[in-house]
C-alpha positions as CSV (number, residue, x, y, z in Angstrom):
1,X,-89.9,48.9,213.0
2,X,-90.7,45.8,211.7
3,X,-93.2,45.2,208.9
4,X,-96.0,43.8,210.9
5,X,-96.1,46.0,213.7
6,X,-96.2,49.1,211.4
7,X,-99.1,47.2,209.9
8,X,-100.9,47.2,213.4
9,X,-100.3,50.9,213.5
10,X,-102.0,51.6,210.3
11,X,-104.9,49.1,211.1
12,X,-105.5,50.8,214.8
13,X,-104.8,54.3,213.6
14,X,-107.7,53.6,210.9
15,X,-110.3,52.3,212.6
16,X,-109.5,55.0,215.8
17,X,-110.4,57.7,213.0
18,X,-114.2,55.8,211.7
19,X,-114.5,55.6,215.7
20,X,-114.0,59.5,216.0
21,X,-115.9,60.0,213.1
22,X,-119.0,58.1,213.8
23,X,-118.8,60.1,217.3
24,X,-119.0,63.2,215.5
25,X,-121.6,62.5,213.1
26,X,-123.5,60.9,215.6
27,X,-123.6,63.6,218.2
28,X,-123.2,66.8,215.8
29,X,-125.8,66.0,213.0
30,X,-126.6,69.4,211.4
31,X,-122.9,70.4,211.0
32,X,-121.5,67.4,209.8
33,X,-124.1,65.1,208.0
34,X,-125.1,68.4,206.4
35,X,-121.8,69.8,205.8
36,X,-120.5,66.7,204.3
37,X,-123.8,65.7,201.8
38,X,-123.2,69.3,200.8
39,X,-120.0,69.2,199.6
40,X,-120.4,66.4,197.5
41,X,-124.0,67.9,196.1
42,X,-121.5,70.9,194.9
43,X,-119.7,68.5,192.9
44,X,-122.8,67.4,191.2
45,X,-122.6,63.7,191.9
46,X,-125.8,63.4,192.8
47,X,-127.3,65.4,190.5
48,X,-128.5,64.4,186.8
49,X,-126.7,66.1,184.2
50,X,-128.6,67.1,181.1
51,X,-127.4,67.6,177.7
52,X,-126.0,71.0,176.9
53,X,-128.4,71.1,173.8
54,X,-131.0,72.3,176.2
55,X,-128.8,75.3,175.4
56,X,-130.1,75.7,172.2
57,X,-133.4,77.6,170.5
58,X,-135.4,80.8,171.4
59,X,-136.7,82.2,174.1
60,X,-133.8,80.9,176.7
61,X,-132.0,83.6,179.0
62,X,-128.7,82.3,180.6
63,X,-127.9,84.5,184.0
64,X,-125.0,85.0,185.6
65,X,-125.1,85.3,189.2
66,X,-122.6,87.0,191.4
67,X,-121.7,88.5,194.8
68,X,-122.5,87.6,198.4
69,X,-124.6,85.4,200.4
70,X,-127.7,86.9,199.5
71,X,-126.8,86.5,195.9
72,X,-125.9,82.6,197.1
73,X,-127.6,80.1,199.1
74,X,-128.4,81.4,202.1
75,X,-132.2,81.2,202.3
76,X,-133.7,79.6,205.6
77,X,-136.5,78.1,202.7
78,X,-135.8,76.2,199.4
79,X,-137.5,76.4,196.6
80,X,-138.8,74.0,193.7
81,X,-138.7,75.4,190.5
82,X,-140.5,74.7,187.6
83,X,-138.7,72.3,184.9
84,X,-137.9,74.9,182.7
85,X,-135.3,76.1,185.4
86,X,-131.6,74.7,184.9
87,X,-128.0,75.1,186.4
88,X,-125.0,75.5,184.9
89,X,-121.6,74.4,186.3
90,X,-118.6,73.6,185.3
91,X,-119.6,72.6,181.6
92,X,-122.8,70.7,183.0
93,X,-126.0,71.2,182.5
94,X,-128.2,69.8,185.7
95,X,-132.2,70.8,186.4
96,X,-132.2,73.3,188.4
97,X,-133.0,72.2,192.6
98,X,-131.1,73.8,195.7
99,X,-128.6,74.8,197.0
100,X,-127.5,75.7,193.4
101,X,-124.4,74.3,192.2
102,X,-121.8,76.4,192.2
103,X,-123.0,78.9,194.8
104,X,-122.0,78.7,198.5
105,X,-124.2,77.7,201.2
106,X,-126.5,74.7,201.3
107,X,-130.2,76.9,201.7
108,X,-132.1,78.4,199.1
109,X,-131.8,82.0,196.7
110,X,-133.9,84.1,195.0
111,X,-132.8,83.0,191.5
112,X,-135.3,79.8,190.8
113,X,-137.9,82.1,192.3
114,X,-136.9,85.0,189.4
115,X,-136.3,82.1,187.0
116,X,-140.1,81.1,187.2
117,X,-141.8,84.3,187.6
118,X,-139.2,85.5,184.0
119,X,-141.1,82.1,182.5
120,X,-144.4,82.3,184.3
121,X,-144.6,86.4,182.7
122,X,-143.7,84.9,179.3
123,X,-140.6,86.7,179.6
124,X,-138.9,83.8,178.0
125,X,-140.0,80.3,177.7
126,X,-136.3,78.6,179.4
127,X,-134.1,80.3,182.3
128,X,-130.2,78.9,182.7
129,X,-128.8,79.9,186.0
130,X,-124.8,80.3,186.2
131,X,-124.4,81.1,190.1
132,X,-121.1,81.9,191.4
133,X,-121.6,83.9,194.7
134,X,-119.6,83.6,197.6
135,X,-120.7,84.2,201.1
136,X,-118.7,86.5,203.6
137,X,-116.6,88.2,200.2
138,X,-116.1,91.9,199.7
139,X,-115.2,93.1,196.7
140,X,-111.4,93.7,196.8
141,X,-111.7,89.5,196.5
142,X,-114.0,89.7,193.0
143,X,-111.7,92.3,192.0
144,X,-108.3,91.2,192.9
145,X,-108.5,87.5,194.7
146,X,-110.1,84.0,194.5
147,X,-113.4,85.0,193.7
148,X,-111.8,87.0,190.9
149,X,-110.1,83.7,189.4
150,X,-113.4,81.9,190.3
151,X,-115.0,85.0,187.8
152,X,-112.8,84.1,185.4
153,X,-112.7,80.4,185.2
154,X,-116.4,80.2,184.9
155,X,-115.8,83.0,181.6
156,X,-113.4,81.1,179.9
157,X,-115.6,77.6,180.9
158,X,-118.3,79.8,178.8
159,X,-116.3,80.3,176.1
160,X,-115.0,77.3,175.6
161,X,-118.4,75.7,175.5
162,X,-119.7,79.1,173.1
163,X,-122.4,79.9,175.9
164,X,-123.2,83.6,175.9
165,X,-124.7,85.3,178.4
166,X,-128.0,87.1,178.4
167,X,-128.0,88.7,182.0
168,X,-125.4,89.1,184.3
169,X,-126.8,89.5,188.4
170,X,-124.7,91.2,190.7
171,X,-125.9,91.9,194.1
172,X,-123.2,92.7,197.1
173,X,-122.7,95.7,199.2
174,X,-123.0,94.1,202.7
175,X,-119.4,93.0,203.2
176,X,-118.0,96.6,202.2
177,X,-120.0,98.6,205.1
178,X,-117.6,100.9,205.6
179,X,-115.4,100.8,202.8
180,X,-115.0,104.3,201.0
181,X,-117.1,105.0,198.0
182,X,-114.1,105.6,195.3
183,X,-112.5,102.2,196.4
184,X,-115.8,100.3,195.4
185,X,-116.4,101.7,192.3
186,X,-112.6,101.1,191.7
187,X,-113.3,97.7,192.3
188,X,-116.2,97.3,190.6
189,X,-114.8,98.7,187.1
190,X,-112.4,95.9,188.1
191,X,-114.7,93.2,187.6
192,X,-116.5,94.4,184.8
193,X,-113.5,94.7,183.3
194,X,-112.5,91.2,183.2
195,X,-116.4,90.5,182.1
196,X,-116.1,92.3,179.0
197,X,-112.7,90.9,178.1
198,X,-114.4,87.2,177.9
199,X,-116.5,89.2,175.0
200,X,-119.6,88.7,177.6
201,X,-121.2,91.8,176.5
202,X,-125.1,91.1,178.3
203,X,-126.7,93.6,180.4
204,X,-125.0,93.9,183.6
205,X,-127.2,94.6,186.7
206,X,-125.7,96.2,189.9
207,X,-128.5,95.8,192.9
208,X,-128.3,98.3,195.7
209,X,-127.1,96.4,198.6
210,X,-125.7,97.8,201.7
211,X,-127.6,96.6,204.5
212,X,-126.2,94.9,207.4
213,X,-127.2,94.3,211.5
214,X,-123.5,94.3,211.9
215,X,-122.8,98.3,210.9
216,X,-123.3,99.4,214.4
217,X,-121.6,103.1,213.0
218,X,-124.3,103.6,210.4
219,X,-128.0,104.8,210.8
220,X,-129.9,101.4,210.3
221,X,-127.2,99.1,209.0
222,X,-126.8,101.0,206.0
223,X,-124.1,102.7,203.9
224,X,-125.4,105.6,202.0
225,X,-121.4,105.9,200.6
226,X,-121.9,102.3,198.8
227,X,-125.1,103.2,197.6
228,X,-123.7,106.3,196.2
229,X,-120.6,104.2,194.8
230,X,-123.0,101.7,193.0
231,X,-125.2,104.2,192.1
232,X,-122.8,106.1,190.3
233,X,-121.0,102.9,188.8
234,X,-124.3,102.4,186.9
235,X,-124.3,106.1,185.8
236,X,-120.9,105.8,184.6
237,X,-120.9,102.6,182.7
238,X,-122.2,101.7,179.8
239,X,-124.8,98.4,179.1
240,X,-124.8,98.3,183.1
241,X,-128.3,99.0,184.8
242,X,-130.0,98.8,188.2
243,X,-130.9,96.2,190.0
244,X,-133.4,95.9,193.0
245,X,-132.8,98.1,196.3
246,X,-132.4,95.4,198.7
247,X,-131.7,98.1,201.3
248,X,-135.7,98.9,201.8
249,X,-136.3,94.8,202.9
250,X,-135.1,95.0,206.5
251,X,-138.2,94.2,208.8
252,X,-137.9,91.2,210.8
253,X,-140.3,89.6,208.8
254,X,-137.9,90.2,205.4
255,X,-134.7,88.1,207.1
256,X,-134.8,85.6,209.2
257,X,-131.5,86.0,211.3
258,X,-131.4,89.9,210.4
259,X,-129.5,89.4,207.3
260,X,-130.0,87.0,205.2
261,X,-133.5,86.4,203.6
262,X,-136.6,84.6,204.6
263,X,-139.1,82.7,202.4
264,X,-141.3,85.9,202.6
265,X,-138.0,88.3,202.0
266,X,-137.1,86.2,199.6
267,X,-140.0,86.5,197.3
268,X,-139.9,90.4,198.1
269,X,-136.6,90.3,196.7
270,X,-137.2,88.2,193.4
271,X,-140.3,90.7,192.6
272,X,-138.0,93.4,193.1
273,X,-135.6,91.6,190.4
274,X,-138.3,90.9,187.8
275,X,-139.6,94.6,188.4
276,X,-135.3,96.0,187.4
277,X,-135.0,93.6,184.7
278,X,-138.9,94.4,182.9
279,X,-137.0,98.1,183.2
């Protein structure tokens, strides 16, 4: 093949892919316009990074935040927190505005609402969210699989940059409807194991979160064996404390597709949070 015609190949075969691109952008908008500004918003291009001396002085709590969709951003409604609010990703520091770096989805979560009612309450005068959640996971993955090395990248990213955390958020439940009660808590130790060997001693909060429309076997979507194992994993584990009952926000009104959170659930669910960690 000669050097000019495979130069004609390249040529057609480029401007045949912006073609079939354009096509689907133009006649698929909310997938792909929104799928692709996403991704690069998750880098955090477009965001303004701050200086990680906002880090430093009194009164600032710096909250990891891990587990499922509910725990990420998967809010129908985003929130604007206050300025006091930031995001921590990576080893930047970026004001706080959804979806939250780090976090999948592109909606909103109930951690800039907790963040401003903590500051609002004079709870502390700064909040620093460190979200990691992952849509869709169970826990085996946290435990065992990419979350798990997600987990642990973002501890040793702390420690290299000598952030410690104040609060660490866990709420997840949904994806193991079903699963036995003994291989949860299994899990779970799992994960706080790994935690505490980053020398991340903070309070660790385990919500009760079983609920799901999917759970067709189980009276009302939910799985009194995972509430038992994540009841019992806070009984049995020291520094480790309850977080909200998630389970008792499942009117229409409280989720907007039935499982993930509204702007009215939402708010249900970061009172609920304030309310465990003034405990």
């Amino acid at each position: 093949m000669s050097r000019k015609y495979a130069r004609f190949i390249l040529i057609t075969s480029v401007l045949l892919n912006i073609v079939l691109v354009r096509e689907i952008v133009k006649y698929e908008p909310p997938t792909y316009k929104n799928r692709f500004y996403y991704r690069i918003w998750q880098t955090g291009l477009l965001n303004k990074k701050l200086s990680l001396s906002e880090l430093e002085g009194d009164s600032i709590l710096v909250i990891l935040t891990m587990g499922q969709s509910n725990a990420a951003n998967s809010s129908n409604s985003k929130y604007k927190p206050s300025g006091n609010v930031l995001n921590y990703y990576n080893g930047n520091l970026y004001e706080a505005e959804e979806p939250l770096i780090g976090a999948s989805g592109d909606g909103g979560s109930v951690w800039p609402v907790l963040a401003d009612l903590l500051i609002k309450n004079k709870f502390c005068k700064k909040v620093v969210i460190v979200p990691i959640a992952v849509g869709s996971t169970d826990v085996y993955n946290w435990a065992n699989g990419e979350c798990s090395l997600k987990l642990k990248n973002t501890l040793n990213d702390l420690k290299e940059n000598n952030i410690k955390l104040t609060q660490i958020l866990w709420h997840h439940g949904e994806a193991n409807n079903g699963t036995s009660k003994q291989v949860y808590k299994e899990n779970m130790a799992s994960i706080l194991k790994v935690i505490r060997s980053y020398h991340q001693d903070a309070p660790f909060y385990c919500a009760i979160a079983t609920f799901s429309p999917l759970a067709v076997k189980m009276p009302n979507g939910i799985d009194v064996n995972i509430q038992n194992a994540q009841k019992e994993f806070i009984e049995e584990n020291a520094n480790v404390f309850p977080g909200p009952n998630t389970d008792q926000l499942t009117h229409a009104m409280d989720r907007y597709d039935a499982q993930h959170f509204s702007e009215f659930g939402k708010m249900k669910f970061a009172e609920l949070w304030y309310a465990s960690l003034l405990k």
